[in-house]
VMD Tcl script that builds the backbone (N, CA, C; Angstrom):
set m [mol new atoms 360]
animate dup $m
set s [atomselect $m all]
$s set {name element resname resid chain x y z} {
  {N N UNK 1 A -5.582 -20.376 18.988}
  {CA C UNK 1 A -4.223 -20.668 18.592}
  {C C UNK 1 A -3.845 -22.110 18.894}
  {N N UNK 2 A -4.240 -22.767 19.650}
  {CA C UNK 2 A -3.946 -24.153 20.421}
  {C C UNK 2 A -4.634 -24.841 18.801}
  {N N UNK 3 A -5.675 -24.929 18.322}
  {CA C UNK 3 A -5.855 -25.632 17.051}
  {C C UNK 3 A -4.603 -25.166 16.040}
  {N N UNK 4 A -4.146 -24.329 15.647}
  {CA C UNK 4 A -3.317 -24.117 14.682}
  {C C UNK 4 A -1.757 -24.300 15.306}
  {N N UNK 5 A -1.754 -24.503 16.432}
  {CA C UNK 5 A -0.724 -25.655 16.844}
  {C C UNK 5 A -0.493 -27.060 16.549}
  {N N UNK 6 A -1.837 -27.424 17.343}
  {CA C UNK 6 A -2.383 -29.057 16.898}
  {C C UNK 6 A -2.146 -29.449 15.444}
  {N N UNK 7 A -2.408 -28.541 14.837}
  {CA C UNK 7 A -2.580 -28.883 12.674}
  {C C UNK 7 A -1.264 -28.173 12.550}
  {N N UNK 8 A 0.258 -28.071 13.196}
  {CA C UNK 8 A 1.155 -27.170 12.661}
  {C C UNK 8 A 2.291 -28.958 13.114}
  {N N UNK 9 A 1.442 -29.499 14.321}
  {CA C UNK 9 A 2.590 -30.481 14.829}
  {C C UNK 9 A 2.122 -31.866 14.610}
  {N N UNK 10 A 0.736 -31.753 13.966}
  {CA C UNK 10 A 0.506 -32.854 12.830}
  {C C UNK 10 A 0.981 -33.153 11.436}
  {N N UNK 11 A 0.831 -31.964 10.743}
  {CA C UNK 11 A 1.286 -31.655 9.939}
  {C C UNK 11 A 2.779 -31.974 9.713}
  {N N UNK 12 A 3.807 -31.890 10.957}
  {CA C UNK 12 A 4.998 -31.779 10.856}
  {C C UNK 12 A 5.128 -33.503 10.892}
  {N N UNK 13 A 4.585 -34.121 11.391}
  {CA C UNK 13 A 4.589 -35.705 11.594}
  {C C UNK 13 A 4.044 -36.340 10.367}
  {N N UNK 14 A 3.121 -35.966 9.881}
  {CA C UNK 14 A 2.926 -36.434 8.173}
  {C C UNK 14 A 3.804 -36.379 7.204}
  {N N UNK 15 A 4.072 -35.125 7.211}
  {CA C UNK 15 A 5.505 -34.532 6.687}
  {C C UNK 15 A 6.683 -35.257 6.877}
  {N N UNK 16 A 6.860 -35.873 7.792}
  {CA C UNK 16 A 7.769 -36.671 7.809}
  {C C UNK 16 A 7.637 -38.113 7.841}
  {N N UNK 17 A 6.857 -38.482 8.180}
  {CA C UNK 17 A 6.287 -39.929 7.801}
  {C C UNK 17 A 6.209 -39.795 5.963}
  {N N UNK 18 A 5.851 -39.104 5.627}
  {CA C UNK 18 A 5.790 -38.911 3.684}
  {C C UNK 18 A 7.299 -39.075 3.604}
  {N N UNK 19 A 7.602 -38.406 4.091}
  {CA C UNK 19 A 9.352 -38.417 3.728}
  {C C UNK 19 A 9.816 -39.930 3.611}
  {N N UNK 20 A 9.572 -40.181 4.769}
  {CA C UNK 20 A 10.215 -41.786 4.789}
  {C C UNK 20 A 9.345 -42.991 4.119}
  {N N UNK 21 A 8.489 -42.561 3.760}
  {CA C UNK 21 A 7.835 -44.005 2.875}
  {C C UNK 21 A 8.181 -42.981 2.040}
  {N N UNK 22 A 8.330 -42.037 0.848}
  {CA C UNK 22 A 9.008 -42.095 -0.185}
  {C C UNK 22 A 10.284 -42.639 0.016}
  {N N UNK 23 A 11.465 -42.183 0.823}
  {CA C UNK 23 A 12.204 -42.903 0.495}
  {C C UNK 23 A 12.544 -44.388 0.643}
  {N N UNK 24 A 11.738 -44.872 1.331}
  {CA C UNK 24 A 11.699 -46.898 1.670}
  {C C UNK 24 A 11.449 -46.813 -0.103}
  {N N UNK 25 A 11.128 -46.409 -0.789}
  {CA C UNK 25 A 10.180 -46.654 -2.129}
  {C C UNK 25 A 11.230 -47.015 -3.099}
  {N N UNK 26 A 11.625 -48.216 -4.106}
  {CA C UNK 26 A 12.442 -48.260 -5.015}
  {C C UNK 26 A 11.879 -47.417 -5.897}
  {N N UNK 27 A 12.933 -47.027 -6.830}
  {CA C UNK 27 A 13.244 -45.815 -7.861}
  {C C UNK 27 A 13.227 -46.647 -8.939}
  {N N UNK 28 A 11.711 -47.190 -9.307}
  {CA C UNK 28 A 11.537 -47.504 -10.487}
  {C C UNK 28 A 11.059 -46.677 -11.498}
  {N N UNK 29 A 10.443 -45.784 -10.654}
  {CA C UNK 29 A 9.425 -45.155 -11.748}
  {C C UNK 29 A 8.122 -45.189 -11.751}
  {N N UNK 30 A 6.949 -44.756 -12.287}
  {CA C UNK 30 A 5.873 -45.129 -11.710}
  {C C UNK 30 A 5.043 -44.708 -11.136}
  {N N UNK 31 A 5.367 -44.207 -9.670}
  {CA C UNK 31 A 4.802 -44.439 -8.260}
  {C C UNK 31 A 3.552 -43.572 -8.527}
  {N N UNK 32 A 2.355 -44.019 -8.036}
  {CA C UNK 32 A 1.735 -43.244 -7.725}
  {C C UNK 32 A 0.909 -43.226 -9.162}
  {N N UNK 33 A 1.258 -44.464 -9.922}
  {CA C UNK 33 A 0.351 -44.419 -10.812}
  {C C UNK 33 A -0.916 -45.445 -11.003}
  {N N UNK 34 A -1.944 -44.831 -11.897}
  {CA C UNK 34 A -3.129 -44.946 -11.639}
  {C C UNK 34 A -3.306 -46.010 -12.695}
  {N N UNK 35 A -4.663 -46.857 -12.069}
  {CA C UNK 35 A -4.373 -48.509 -12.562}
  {C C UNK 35 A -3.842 -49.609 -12.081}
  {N N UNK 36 A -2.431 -50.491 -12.488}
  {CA C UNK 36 A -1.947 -51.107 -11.695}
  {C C UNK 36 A -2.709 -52.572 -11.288}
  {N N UNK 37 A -4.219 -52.664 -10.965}
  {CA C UNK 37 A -4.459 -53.726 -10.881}
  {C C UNK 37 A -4.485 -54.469 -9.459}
  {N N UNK 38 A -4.418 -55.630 -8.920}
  {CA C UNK 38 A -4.144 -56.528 -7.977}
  {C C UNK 38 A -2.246 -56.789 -8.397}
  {N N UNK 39 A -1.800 -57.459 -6.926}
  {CA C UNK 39 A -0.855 -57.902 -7.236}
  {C C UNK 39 A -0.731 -59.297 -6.931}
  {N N UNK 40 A -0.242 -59.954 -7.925}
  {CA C UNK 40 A 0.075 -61.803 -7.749}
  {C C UNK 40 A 0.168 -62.352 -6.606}
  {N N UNK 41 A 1.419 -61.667 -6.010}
  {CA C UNK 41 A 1.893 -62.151 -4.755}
  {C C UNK 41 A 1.354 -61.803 -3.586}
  {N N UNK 42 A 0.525 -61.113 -3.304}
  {CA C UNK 42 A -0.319 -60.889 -1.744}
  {C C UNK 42 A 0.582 -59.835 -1.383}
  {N N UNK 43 A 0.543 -59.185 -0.037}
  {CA C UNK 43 A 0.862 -58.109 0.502}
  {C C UNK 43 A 2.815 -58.697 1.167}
  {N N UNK 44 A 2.914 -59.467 1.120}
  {CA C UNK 44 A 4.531 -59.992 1.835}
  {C C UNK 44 A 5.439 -59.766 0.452}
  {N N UNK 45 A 4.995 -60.150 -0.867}
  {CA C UNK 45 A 5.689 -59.868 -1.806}
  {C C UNK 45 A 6.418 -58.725 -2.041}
  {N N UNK 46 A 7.139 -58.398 -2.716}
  {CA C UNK 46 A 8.191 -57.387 -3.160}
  {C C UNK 46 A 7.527 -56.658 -3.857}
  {N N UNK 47 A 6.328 -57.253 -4.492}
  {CA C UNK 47 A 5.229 -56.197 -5.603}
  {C C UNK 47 A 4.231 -55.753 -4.621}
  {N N UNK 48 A 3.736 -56.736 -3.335}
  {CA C UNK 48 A 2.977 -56.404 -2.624}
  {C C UNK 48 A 3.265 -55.107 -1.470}
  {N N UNK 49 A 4.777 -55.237 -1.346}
  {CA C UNK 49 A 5.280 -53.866 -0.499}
  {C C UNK 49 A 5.300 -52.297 -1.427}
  {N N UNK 50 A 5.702 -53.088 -2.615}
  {CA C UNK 50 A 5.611 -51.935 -3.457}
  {C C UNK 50 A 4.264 -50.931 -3.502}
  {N N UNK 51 A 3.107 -52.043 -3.992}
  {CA C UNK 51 A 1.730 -51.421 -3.552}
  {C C UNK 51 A 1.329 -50.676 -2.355}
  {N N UNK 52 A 2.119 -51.424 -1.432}
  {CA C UNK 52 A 1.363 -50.781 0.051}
  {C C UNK 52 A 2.373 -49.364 0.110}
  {N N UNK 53 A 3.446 -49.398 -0.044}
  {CA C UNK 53 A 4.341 -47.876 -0.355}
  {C C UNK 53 A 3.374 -46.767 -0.905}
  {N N UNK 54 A 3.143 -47.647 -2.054}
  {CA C UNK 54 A 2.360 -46.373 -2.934}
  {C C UNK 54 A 0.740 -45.844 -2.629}
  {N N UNK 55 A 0.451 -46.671 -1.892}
  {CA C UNK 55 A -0.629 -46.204 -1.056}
  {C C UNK 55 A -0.580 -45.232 -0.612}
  {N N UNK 56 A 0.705 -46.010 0.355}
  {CA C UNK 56 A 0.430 -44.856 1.852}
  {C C UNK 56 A 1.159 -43.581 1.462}
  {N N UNK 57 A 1.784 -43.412 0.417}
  {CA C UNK 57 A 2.194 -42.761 -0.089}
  {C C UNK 57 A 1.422 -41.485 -0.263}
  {N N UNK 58 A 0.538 -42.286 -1.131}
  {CA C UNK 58 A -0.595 -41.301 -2.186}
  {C C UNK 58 A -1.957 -40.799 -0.860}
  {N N UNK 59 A -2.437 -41.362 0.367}
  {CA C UNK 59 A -2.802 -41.032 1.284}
  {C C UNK 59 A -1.926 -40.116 2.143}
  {N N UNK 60 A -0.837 -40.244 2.262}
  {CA C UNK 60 A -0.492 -39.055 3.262}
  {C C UNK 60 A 0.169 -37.526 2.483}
  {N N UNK 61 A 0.127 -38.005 1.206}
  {CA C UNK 61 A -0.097 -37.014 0.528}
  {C C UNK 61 A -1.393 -35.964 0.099}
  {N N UNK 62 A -2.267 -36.930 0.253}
  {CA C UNK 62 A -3.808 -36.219 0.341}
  {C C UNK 62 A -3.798 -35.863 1.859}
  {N N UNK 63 A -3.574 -36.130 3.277}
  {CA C UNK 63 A -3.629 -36.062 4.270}
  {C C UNK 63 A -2.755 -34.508 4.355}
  {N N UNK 64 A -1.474 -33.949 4.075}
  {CA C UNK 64 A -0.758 -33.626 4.029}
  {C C UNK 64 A -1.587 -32.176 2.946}
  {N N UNK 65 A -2.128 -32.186 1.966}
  {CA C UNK 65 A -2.539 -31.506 1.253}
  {C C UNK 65 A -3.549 -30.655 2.014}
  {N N UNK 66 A -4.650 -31.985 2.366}
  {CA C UNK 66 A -6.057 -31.500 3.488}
  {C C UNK 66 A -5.445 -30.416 4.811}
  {N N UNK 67 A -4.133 -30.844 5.405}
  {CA C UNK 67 A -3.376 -30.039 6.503}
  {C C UNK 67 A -3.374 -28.955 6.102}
  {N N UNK 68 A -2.603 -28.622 4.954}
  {CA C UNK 68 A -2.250 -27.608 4.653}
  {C C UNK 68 A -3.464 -26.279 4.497}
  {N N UNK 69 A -4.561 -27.039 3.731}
  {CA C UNK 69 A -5.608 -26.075 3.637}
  {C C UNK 69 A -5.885 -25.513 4.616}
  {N N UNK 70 A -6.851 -26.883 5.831}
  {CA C UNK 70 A -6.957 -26.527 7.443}
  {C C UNK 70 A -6.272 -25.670 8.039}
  {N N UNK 71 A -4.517 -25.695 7.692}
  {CA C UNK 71 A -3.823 -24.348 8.431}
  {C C UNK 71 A -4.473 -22.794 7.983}
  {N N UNK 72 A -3.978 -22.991 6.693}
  {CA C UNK 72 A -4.497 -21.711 5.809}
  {C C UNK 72 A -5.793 -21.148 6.412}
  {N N UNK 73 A -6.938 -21.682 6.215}
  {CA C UNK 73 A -7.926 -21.462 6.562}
  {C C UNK 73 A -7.714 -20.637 8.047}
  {N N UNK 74 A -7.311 -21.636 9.298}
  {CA C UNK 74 A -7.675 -21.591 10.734}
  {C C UNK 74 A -6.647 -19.974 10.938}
  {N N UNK 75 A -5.488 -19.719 9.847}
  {CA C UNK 75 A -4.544 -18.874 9.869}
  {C C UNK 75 A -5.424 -17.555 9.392}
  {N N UNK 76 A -5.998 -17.703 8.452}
  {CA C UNK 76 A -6.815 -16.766 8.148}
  {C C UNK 76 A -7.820 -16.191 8.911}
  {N N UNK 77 A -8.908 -17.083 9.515}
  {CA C UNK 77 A -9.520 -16.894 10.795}
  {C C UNK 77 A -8.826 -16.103 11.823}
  {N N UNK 78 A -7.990 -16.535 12.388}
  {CA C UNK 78 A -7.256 -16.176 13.528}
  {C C UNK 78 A -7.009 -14.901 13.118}
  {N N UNK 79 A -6.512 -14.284 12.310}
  {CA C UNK 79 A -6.063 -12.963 12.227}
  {C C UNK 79 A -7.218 -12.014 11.359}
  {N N UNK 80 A -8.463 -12.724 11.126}
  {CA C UNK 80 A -9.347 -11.334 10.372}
  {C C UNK 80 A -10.032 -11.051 11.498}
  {N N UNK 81 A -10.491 -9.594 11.412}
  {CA C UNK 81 A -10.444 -8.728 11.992}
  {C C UNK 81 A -9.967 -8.025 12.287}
  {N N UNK 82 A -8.657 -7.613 13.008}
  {CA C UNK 82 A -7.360 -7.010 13.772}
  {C C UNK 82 A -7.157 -6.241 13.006}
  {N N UNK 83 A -7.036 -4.745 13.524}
  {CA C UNK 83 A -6.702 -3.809 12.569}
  {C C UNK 83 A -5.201 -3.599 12.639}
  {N N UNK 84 A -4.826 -3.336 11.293}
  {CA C UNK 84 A -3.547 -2.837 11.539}
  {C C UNK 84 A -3.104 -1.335 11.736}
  {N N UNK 85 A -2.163 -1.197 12.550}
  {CA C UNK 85 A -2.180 0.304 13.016}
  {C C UNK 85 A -1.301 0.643 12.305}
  {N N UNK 86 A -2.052 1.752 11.218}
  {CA C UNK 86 A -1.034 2.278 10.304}
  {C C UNK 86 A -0.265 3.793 10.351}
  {N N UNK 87 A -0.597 4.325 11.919}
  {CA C UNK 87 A -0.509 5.746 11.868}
  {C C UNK 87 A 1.226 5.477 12.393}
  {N N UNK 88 A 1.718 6.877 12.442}
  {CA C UNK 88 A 2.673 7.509 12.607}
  {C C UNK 88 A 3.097 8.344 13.487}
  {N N UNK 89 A 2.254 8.378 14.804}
  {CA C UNK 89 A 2.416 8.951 15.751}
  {C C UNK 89 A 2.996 8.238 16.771}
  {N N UNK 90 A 4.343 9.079 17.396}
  {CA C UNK 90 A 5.177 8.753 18.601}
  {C C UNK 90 A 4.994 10.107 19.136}
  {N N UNK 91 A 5.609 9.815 20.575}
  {CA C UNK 91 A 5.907 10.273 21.764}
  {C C UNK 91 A 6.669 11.869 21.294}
  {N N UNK 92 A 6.450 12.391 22.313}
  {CA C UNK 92 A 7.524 13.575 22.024}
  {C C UNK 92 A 8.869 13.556 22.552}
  {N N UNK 93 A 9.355 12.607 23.263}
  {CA C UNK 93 A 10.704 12.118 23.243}
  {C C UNK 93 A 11.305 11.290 22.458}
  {N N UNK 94 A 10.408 10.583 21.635}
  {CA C UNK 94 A 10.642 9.751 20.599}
  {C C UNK 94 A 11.405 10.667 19.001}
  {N N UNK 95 A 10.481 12.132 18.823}
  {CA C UNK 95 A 10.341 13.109 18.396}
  {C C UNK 95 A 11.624 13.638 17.978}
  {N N UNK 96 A 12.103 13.883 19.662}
  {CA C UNK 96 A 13.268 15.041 19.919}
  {C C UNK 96 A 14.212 14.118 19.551}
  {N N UNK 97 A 14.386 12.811 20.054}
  {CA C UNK 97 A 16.096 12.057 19.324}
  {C C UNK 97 A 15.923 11.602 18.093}
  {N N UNK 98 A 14.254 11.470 17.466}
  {CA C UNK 98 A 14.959 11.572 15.876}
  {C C UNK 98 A 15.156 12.403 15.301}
  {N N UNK 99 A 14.847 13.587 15.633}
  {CA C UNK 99 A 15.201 15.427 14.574}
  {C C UNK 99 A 16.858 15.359 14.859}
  {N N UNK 100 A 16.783 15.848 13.243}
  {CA C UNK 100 A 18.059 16.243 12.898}
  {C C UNK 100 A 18.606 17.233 13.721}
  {N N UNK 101 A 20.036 17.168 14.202}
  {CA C UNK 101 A 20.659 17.961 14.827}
  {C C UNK 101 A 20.738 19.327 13.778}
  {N N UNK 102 A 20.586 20.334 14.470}
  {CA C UNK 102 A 20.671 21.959 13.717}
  {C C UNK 102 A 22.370 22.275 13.998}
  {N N UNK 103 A 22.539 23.161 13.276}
  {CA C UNK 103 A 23.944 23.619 12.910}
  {C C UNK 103 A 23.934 25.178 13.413}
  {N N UNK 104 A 24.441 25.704 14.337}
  {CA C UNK 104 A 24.702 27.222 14.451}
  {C C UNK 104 A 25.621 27.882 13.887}
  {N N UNK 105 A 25.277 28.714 13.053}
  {CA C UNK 105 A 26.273 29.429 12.227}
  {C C UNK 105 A 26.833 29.992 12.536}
  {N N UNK 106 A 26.652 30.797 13.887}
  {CA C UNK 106 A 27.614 31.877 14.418}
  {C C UNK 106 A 29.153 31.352 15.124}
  {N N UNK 107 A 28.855 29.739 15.293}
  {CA C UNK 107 A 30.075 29.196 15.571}
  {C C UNK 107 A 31.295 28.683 14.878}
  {N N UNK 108 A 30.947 28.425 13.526}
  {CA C UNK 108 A 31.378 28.469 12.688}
  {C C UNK 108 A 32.864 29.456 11.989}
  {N N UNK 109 A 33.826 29.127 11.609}
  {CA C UNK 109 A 34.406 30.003 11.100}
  {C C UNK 109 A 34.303 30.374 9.606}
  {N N UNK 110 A 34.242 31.132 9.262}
  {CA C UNK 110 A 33.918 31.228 7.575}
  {C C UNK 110 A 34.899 30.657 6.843}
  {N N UNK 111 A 34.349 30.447 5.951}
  {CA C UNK 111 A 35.652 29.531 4.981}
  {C C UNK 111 A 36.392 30.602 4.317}
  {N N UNK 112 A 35.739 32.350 3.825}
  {CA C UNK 112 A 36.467 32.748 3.177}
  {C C UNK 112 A 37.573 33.232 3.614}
  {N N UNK 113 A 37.926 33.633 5.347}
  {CA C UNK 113 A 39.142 33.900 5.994}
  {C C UNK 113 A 40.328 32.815 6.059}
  {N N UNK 114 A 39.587 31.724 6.140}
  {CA C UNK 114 A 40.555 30.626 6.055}
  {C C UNK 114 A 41.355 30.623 4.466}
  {N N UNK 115 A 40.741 30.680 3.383}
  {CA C UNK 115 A 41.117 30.089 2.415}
  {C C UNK 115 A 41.888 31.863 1.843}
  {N N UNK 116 A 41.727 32.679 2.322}
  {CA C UNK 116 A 42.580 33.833 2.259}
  {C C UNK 116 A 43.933 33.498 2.891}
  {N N UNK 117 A 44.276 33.129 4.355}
  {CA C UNK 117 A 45.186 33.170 5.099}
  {C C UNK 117 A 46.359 31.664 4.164}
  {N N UNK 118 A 45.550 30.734 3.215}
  {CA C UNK 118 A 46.364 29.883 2.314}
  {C C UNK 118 A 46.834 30.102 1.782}
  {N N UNK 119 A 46.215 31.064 1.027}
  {CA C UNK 119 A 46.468 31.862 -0.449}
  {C C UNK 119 A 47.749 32.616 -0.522}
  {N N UNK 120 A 47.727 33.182 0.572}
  {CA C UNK 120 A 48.810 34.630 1.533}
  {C C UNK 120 A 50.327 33.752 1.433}
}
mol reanalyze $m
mol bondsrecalc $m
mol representation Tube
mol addrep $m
């Protein structure tokens, strides 16, 4: 379980590091597209930040993807085997307070004396 911690509170730090270089990212359009080229201005430029955005972008998105599997996987591991207990057996005190309460009839008054003595 300590690994699927480790990949649950990495994961959560990628996750949010993605968050925030998308949003540093101007809303041109684009991002993350393939091609593109060199840029003129070197890495200090406004085209050159743009590039390095979309990098790290497109890496912690693959980073972030790879996590996700690793969980899946280590999640899957962790729990095959373990049977699940599908029976239906409790206690016999468990038993007695869920049965329906019974009704004694002899305590009862009949309805047809009552609904005579209305009638009258």
């Amino acid at each position: 379980m300590n690994l699927f911690l480790f990949l649950t509170v990495v994961q959560a730090i990628v996750a949010a590091a993605l968050v925030g270089v998308v949003l540093m990212q101007r809303s041109e359009g684009g991002g993350l597209g393939i091609g593109g080229g060199g840029s003129p201005g070197g890495l200090m430029s406004a085209r050159g930040a743009a590039d390095f955005l979309t990098r790290t972008t497109k890496w912690l998105a693959i980073l972030f993807v790879i996590l996700s599997i690793a969980l899946a996987v280590v999640a899957i591991r962790a729990t095959e085997g373990r049977d699940i207990d599908d029976t239906l057996d409790r206690s016999v005190s468990d038993s007695a307070a869920l049965a329906p309460a019974t009704v004694d009839e002899t305590e009862t008054a009949p309805v047809e004396d009552g609904l005579a003595d209305i009638a009258e």
